[in-house]
C-alpha positions in Angstrom: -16.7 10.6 -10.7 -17.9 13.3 -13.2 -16.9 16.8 -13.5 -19.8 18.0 -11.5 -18.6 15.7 -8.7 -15.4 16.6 -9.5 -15.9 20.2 -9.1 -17.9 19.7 -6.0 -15.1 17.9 -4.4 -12.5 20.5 -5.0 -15.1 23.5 -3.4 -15.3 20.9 -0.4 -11.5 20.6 0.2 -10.9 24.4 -0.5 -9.3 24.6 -3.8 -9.2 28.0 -4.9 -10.8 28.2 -8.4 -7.8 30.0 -10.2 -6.0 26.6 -9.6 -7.6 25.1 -12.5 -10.0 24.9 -15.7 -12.3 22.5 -16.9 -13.5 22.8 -20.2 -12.5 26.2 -20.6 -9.7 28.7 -20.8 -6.0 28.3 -21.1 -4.7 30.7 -17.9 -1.0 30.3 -17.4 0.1 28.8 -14.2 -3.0 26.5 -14.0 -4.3 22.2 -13.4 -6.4 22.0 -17.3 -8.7 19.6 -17.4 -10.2 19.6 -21.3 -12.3 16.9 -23.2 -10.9 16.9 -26.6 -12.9 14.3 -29.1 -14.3 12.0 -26.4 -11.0 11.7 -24.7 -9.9 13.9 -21.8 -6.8 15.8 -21.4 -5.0 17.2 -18.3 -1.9 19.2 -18.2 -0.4 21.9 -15.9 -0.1 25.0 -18.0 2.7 27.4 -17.0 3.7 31.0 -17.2 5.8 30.1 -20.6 2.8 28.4 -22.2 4.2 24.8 -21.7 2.1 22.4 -21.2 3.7 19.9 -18.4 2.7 16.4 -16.7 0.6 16.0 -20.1 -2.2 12.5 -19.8 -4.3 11.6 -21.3 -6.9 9.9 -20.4 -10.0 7.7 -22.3 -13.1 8.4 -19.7 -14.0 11.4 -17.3 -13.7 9.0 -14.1 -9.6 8.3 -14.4 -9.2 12.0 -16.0 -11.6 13.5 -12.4 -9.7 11.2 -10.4 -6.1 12.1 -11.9 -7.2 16.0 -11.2 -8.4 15.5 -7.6 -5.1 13.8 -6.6 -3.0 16.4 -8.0 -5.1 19.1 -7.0 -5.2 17.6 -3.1 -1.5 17.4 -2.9 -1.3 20.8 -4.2 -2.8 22.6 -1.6 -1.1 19.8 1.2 -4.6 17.8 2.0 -4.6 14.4 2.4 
């Protein structure tokens, strides 16, 4: 899976887009999804500018993957 899949995927199940970022910006309460130097971070940034559940991850597959799962049991699909 790549992020365009990735993103496609999320549109499909209904995940509202303030839910999360890829590549871009740092909005509290959101699932961030960053490449960082050929490696791919994913963190859930909250309201205090913490980032929790930090991973990282070394290709875009395990990193879309991780994202999808957490995003699914978010919004309660299975």
């Amino acid at each position: 899976m790549d992020i365009l899949n990735l993103v496609e995927k999320l549109d499909e199940i209904g995940v509202p887009k303030r839910y999360y970022s890829i590549n871009g910006d740092l909005s509290s309460d959101t699932y961030i999804l960053n490449e960082v130097y050929g490696k791919w971070e994913f963190f859930y940034f909250d309201e205090k500018g913490n980032r929790n559940n930090y991973k990282i991850f070394t290709n875009v597959n395990d990193a879309c993957m991780h994202m999808l799962s957490i995003l699914k049991a978010e919004i309660g699909c299975q």
